[in-house]
LUMZADREN-219477 format. One record per residue (C-alpha): x, y negated, z. Coordinates in pm, whole numbers, plus 50000, padded with zeros to 5 digits. Example, Ala and Ser with C-alpha at 12.3 -4.5 7.8 and 13.67 -1.06 7.14 Angstrom:
512305045050780 513675010650714 
This chain:
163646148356151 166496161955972 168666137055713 167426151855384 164276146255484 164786111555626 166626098955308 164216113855081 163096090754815 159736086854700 157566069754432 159226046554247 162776047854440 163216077754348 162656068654006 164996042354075 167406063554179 167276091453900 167216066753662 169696036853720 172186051054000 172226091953988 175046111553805 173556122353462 173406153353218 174186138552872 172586171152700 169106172852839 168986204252594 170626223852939 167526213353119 166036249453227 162926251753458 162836241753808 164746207053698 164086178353898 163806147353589 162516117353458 160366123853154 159096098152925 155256097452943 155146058952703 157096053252473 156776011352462 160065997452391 159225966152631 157565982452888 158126022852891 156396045353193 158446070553292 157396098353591 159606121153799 158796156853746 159666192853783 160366215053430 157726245253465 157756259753099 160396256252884 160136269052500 163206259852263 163776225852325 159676219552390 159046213252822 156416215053014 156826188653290 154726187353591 154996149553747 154556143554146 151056128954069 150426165153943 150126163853589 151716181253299 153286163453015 154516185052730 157456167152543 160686172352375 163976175252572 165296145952388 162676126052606 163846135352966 166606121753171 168206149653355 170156144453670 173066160753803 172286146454112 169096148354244 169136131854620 171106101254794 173076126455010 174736141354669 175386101454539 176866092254858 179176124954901 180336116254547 180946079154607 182606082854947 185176107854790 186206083954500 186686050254702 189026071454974 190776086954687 192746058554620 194236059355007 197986064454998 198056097355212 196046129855190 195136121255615 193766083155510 191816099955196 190536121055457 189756094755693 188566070655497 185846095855301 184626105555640 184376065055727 182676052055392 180346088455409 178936074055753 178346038255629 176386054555313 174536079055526 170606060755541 171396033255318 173476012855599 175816001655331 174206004554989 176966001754721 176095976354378 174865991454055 177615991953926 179796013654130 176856037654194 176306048553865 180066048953799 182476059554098 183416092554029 180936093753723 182796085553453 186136069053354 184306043453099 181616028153325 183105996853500 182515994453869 182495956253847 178745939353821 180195901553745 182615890153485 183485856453353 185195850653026 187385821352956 185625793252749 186215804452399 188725789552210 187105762551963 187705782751654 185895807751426 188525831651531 188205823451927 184985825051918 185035857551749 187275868151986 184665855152252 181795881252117 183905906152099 185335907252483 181905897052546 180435925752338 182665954352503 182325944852859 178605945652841 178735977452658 179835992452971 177625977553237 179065941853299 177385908953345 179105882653175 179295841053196 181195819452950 181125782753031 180905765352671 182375732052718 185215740552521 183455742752209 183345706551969 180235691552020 177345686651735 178115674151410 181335666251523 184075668251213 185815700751128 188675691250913 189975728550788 186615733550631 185505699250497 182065697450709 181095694951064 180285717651371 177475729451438 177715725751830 178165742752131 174385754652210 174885768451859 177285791251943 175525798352254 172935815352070 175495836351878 176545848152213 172805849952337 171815871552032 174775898552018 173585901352461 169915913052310 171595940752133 173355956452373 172155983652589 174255992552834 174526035252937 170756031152797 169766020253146 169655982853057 170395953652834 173215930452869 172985899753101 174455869453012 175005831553188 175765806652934 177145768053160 178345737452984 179655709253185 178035679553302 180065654753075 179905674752748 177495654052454 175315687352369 174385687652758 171065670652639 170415694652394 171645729052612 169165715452873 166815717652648 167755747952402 164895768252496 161825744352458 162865729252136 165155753651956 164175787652038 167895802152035 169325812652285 166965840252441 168785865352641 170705843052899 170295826353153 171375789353150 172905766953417 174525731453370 177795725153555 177155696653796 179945670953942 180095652454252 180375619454081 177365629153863 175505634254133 177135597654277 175745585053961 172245599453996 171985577954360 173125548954228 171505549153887 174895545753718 175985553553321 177255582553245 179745591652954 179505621152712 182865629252612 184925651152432 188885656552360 190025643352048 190265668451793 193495655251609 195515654451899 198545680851825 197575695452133 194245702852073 194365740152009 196765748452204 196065731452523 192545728052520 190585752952729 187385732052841 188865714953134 188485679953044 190745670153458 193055692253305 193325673552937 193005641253077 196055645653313 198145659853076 197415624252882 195335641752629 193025613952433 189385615852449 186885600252255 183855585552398 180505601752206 177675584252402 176695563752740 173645573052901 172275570953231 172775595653515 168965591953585 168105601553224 170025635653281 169045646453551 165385635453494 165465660953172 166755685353379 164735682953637 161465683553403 162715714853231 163385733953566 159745721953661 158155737153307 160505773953302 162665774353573 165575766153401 167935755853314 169535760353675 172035739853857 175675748253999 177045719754181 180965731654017 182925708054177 181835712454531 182095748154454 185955741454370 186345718954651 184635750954861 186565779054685 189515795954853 190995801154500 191065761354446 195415762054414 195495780954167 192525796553966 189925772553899 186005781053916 184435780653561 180995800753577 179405822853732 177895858253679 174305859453507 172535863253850 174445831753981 175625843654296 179395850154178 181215816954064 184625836453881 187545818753728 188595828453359 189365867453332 187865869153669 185375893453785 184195908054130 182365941354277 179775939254495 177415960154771 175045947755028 174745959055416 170905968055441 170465944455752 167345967555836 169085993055961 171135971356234 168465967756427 168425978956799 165015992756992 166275995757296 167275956357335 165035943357062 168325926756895 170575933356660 172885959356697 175675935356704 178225966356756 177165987356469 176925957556232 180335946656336 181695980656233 179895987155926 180935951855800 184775962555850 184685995855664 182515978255380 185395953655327 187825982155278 185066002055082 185035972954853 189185964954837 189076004054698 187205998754445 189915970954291 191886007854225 189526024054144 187696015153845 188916013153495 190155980153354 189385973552969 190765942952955 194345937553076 193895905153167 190945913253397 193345940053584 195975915253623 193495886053702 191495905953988 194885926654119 196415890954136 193315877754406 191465909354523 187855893054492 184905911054618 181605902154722 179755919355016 176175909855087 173425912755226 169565929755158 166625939655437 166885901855590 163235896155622 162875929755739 164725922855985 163435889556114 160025905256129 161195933556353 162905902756537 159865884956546 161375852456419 159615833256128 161745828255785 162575790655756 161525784056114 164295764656321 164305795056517 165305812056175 168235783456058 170055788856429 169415827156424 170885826956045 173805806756163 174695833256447 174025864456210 175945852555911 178895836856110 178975870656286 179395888255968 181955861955814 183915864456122 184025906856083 184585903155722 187795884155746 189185900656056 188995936155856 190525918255532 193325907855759 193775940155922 194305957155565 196825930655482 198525940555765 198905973355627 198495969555259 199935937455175 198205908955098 196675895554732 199775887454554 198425849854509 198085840954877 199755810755035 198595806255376 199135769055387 197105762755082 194725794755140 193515775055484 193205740855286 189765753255113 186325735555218 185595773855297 188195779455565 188035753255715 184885754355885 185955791255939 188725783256160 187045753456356 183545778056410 186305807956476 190625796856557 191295834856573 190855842956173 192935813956154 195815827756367 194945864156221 195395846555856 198425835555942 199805861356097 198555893355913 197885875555565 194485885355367 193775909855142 191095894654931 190875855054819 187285858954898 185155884755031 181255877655078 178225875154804 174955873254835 173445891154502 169935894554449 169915932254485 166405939154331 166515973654199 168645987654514 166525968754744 163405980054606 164766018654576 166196022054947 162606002555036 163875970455206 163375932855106 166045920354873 169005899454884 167855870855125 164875869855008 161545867355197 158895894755065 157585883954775 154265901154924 153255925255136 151145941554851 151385937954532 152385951254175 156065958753988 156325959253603 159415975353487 161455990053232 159596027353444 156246015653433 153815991853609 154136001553988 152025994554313 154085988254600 153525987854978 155545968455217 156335999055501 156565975455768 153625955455712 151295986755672 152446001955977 151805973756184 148035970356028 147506006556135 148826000956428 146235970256443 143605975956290 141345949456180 143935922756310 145945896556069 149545900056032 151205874756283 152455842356171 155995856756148 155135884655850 155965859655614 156185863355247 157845838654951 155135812254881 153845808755265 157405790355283 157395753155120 159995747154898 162065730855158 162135763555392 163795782455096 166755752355055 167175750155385 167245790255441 169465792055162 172075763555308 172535778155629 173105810055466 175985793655231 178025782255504 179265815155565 179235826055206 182695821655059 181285833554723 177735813554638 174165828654648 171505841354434 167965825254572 165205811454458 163015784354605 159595787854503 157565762654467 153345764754419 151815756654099 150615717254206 154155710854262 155775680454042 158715666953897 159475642854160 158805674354422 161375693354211 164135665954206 163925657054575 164165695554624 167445695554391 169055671754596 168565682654927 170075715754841 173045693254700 173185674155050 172865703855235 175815719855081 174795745154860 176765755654548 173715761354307 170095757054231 167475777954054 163315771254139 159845789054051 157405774454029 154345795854038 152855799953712 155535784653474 156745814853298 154425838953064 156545869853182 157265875053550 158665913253724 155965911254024 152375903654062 149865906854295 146925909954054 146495944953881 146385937053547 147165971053400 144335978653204 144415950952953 148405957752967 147215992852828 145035979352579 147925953252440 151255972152516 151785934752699 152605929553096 149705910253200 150225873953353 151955878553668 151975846453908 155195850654087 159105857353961 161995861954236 164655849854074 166335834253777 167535873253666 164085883153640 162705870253314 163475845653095 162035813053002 159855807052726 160245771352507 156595755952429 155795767552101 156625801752273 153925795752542 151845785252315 151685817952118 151615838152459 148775817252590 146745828752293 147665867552275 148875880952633 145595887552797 143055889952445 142495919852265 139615900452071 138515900951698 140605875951498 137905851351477 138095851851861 141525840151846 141055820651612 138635797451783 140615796452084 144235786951906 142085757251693 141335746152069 144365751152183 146125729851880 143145700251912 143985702352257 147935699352217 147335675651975 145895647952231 148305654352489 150635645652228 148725612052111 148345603352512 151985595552527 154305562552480 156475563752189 159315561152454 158575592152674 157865612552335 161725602152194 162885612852576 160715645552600 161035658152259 164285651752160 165775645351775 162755656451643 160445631751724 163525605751709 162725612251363 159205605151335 160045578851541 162825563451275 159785570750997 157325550651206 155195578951250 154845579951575 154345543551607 151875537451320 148315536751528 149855518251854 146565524351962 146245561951939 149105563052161 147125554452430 143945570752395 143235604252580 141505622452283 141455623251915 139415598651794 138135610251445 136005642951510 134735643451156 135095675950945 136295673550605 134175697450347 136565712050094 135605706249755 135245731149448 138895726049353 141855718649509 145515717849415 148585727149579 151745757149581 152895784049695 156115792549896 157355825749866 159095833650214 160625862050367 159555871050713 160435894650971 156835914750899 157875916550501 157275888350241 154915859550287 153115841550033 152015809950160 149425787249950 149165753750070 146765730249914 146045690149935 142895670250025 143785635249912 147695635249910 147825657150210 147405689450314 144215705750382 144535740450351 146235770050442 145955808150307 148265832850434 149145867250261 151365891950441 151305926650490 149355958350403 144995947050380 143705965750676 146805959750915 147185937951206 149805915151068 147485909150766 144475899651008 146485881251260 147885861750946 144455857150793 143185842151113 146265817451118 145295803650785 142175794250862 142325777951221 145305758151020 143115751750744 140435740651021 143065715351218 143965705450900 140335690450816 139425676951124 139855643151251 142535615151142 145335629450938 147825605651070 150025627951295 148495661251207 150775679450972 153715668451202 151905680851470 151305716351335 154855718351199 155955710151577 153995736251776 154505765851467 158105759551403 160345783151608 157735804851736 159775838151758 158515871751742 160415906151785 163245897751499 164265872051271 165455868350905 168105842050777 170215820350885 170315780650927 167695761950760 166445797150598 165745814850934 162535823450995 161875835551378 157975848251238 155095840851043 153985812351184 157375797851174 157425803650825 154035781750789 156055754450992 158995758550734 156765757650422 154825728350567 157805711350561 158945720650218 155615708650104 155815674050238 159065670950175 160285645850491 163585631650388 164475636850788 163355669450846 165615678450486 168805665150630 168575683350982 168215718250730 171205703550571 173275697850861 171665738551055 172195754150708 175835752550727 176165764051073 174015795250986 176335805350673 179425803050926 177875824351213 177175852250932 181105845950778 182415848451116 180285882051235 181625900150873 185205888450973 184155901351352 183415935951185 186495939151011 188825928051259 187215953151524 185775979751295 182505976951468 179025986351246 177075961551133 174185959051275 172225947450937 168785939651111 170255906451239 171445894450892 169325910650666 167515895150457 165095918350316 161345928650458 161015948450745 158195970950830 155875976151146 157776007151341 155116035851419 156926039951715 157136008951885 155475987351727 157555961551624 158695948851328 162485964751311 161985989151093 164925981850789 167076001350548 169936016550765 172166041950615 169986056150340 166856058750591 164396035650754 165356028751099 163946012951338 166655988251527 164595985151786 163426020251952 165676042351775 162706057951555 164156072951242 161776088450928 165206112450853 164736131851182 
């Protein structure tokens, strides 16, 4: 078999590959016939289907386009992505030739393009996103995939200057963290303006919001990981943030976890929420969100609230159990680990959570495809090959460091000043199964050991080698370099990188990652990262369609075997208990200088004592971070092995999925969210239909809710129900609080007339009108008007009325408006309109907002008091944004006029832009 035959990519790797990772045609108006491209065949802005194809007829800028499955699509240029590349071997000559062209000589370019060509050649080495799209691409494109920004300064004008750094490295293809601990905690006093803050999870959804926007090279949207520190007082409510508050939408979230926490959590011990004192002179210049830092620099500190330990952690762990975040990174182990401990501090870490980075730091990385280092002949691994790849990877990767474009001068000097890069791993469980060894079988943890320490060993051998020759990173002190956690156990498992260390010096502070790797793993057609399979059949909704995949290796050996089961060591993620992943994952991290992205999954049975015992083994095992799944806690999930495609068709939804890989895959839904999925992802009935079910589903809700203590609902819920609580609400039928149903079932018939008002409201879908009318002091009814008679906003809004109206009437009316205000309020849909106490997420949170206008609860009236302030300020600050950068507004995001449904997509973006109607979401325009 020749190489272009045996690297050609089929199905949806190539797709992959012409899509993410191939060198692009900006003007697909040169497309001529006999063009290999990706053509457009659905235009759904959440889930588009795109098909490879050959141009056969070309007319003006009108194609013909016959796809591999054989059919013809006739579309307009403007819908094709067209390829200056068109196979791996054309990617890899251009990728080899820009990493050797930063070799001093014209002999080591030479060398070293023929060295990095052979590692490339059949996907031994396959590089990260980021450098594969970019190397030798384009001067814009960063080759770095993880970046971490230094806490934001806690001022309008440093946290502008946040968004913006933020804003332009995502704009060219970078993951970014920010750590928000720096930022002044809720409510806390803001003397230059005469009020108070509005909080750090505030801000986070600023920074969560601007992330949604951004589409990077049109390939993907930005990725974000938003931390905050273990002692901060808004940890409760960042832990929290996405069941209760429905900002922050587009990160990922993590808490930063100390050993003396964790001390605290054994012993049940307080804990103290803390934060600098603002009026210290030193505040703003000194403060940068290390509160070791302040403290030993005699800064004061003022105590906020004592909790305990226990309390934390228990919220934590019960909000990991329901969406699978937020995670955990264990930040001061990770220090005490990190081989940059002397002098640049760990902060956060890179959306996917596998790269902890200091401020200004950032790191490349690419992954050895383990799959192909296995040897036949011996039925090993082919230790020699391995050995050798692993040593030209680490230079492949140094390269890079000259190679890409820096936009930020403090990144160049950051990463130039400690060389970090990050090579990994994918095709582990590909190998094992050729090996024959179980994953997360003790035969597994010792064979990990051996492979990984192998690789470690390799990987810090070649960095000393190019020391030797090239210097080493300009921060290196040996003495203090061998004083990490990290090296340590290196040179007790291995004296000579010790002596070569010494000796030679070391190019890079650290040098091994292990990213997740999902798109390349899936496009060279290998398991990813360190993951297990997820299955060995099953289904792949992306941003190219909704995709059945085969596991090679799994099918080959049933044909080889027919009408046999797979042996016990074909193992796939939820065969493995929870424990298998930890325990796979810590022997892994012992030889990971960097940290690891992994998820345990867990089955859908298991609980939140399961989950907590599972979070601290990993922590007594060693490992740096923690992220679970538990099957069937998130509405949208990347892989499935259910077809669900035809009622995806009929919805423009993704199905219901029952297994995610990883926290990068999806995010997680708060309960009013889930709520409104439950209802619509899988129905395409009338509205009565849903209407029937969501009455059941709120009756339903609404005895859970009675059928717990007045404690656990102020613990679960938060400040919200700490108001009812205050009002006696809560507490007013002692007995209803323990009963398991709603005890009044009665229906109550609405007379001839009733009185009430109505709330004019503006909603992302246009104008509301919203009549609500009382029965007896209290309301009883509900009628909604929005949108065009005949539409599906006016139906779906129709339908909301009355199963309100219906709740409404039935049963005791002690908890019930609360109860609908609750699970309606903060429901978000595809935009939102306002700010603060105005903002209205969609129409049911506008029901939720005129409920509460209605009633008028003194509580609920001062928490829009204290959120309308904040919302004023995030709009002040985003106009001072524009005119400091010159940016364009984008005016769907403040607006606060109607918007219309977008014949395009579908969604409710289409506003006023520029003299036309635009639609901010898909692009659609009624000009062109």
């Amino acid at each position: 078999m020749n190489t272009q035959n045996r690297n050609r990519l089929e199905g949806l790797s190539e797709k992959i590959f012409l899509d993410r990772y191939a060198w692009k045609n900006a003007d697909p108006r040169q497309a001529k016939i006999g063009d290999t491209v990706l053509v457009l065949t659905k235009d759904d802005p959440k889930f588009p289907t795109k098909e490879v194809g050959e141009i056969i007829v070309k007319e003006g800028n009108i194609v013909t386009v016959k796809t591999r499955g054989g059919e013809t699509v006739n579309t307009d240029v403007e819908q094709l992505t067209l390829n200056i590349e068109k196979t791996p071997e054309e990617m890899w000559d251009r990728l080899a030739k820009a990493m050797a062209s930063v070799e001093a000589t014209p002999e080591l370019q030479e060398e070293w393009e023929s060295k990095f060509r052979f590692i490339l050649d059949d996907w031994k080495l396959v590089p990260g996103g980021r450098i594969a799209a970019g190397a030798g691409a384009s001067e814009e494109l960063t080759l770095f995939n993880c970046y971490v920004i230094p806490s934001p300064k806690d001022s309008r004008g440093g946290i502008m200057e946040t968004l913006s750094e933020m804003t332009e490295i995502m704009a060219r293809g970078g993951g970014v963290g920010i750590n928000l601990s720096s930022l002044r905690p809720r409510r806390a006093v803001v003397k230059g303006v005469n009020g108070s803050s509005s909080g750090a999870v505030s801000w986070g959804g600023l920074f969560s919001y601007t992330t949604g926007l951004i589409e990077q090279g049109g390939s993907r949207r930005g990725a974000l990981m938003l931390m905050i520190n273990d002692w901060h007082p808004d940890v409760l409510d960042f832990i929290t943030v996405k069941q209760t508050m429905g900002q922050v939408t587009n990160a990922n979230l993590s808490v930063c976890i100390s050993n003396a926490f964790m001390q605290a959590v054994k012993q049940d011990l307080n804990w103290e929420l803390v934060f600098p004192d603002t009026t210290d002179t030193r505040y703003n210049e000194d403060w940068d969100g290390n509160l070791d830092t302040w403290k030993a620099g005699g800064g004061k500190v003022i105590h906020y609230r004592t909790v305990k330990a226990r309390e934390i952690w228990q919220i934590i762990m019960e909000s990991a159990w329901k969406s699978a975040e937020p995670g955990v990174v264990f930040m001061e182990y990770y220090n005490q680990m990190s081989n940059s401990w002397y002098f640049n501090p760990i902060i956060c870490t890179n959306p996917c959570g596998e790269q902890g980075l200091p401020g200004w730091g950032v790191c490349n990385l690419s992954a050895l495809n383990l799959s192909k280092f296995y040897d036949e002949s011996s039925g090993d691994v082919a230790w020699d090959e391995l050995a050798q790849a692993t040593r030209y990877s680490v230079r492949f990767l140094d390269n890079v460091i000259n190679k890409t474009p820096y936009h930020f001068i403090e990144n160049e000097q950051n990463q130039k000043n400690e060389r970090r890069v990050g090579l990994g791993t994918m095709g582990l469980a590909e190998l094992m199964i050729k090996l024959k060894i179980r994953y997360g079988s003790a035969e597994s943890l010792e064979f990990l050991d051996r492979l990984y320490g192998f690789i470690a060993r390799e990987s810090y051998l070649a960095s000393a080698d190019i020391a030797e020759e090239k210097g080493s990173f300009p921060a290196f002190d040996a003495n203090k370099y061998l004083q990490s956690g990290f090296m340590k156990e290196m040179v007790k498992e291995f004296p000579e990188v010790g002596e070569a260390v010494r000796t030679k010096g070391i190019r890079n502070v650290t040098i091994i990652t292990q990213a997740p790797t999902g798109s390349t793993g899936t496009m060279v057609g290998t398991s990813t990262g360190i993951e297990p399979y997820f299955a060995f059949k099953y289904y792949r909704q992306s941003r190219l369609g909704f995709d059945e995949q085969f596991v090679p290796i799994a099918q080959d050996w049933i044909n080889e075997h027919p009408g046999q089961e797979l042996p016990d060591y074909f193992v796939t993620a939820m065969d493995l208990s929870a424990e298998d992943h930890i325990r796979v994952q810590a022997a892994i991290q012992r030889w990971v200088d960097s940290s690891i992205s992994k998820t345990a999954n867990c089955p859908a049975d298991f609980t939140v004592e399961d989950t907590k015992r599972l979070y601290e083994l990993a922590f007594d095992l060693g490992c740096k971070g923690v992220t679970i799944y538990r099957d069937g806690s998130r509405d949208v999930q990347v892989l499935q092995t259910e077809k669900k495609e035809d009622r995806q068709d009929e919805q423009g939804g993704n199905g219901e999925p029952n297994l995610s890989l990883s926290q990068s895959e999806g995010m997680g839904l708060n309960a009013d969210q889930q709520m409104s999925s439950e209802l619509g992802q899988d129905r395409a009935d009338e509205p009565q239909a849903v209407a029937e079910e969501l009455e059941q589903m709120i009756a339903q809700r609404a005895a859970e809710q009675t059928s717990k203590s007045a404690d656990n609902l102020l613990k679960l819920e938060g400040r919200e129900i700490e108001g009812l609580l205050k009002q006696g609400l809560a507490t007013k039928n002692s007995a209803s609080l323990t009963d398991n149903k709603v005890v009044d079932k009665q229906y109550k018939s609405r007379p001839q007339i009733l009185r009430g008002a109505t709330y004019k409201m503006n909603t992302p879908f246009g104008m509301a009108y919203i009549t609500i009318n009382d029965l007896d002091g209290i309301p009883a009814e509900i009628f909604l008007n929005v949108g065009k008679a005949g539409s599906d906003v006016f139906a779906m809004a129709e339908a909301l009325g009355r199963v309100c109206s219906l709740f409404l009437r039935y049963g005791d009316h002690g908890h019930k408006v609360e109860l609908l205000i609750k699970h309606l309020k903060g429901i978000g849909g595809s935009g939102a309109i306002g700010f603060g106490a105005n903002r209205v997420e969609s129409i049911a949170d506008a029901v939720a907002k005129a409920l509460e206008t209605h009633v008028q609860q003194e509580t609920q009236q001062t928490e829009s008091k204290v959120l309308a302030d904040p919302g004023a300020l995030v709009e002040e600050l985003f106009n001072e944004y524009e005119k400091k950068t010159g940016a364009v507004a984008h005016t769907s995001s403040f607006s606060e006029g109607s918007r219309d449904l977008c014949p395009s997509c579908g969604s409710a973006s289409l506003i006023n832009m520029e003299g036309c109607r635009t639609c901010s979401n898909c692009g659609y325009s009624r000009c062109s």
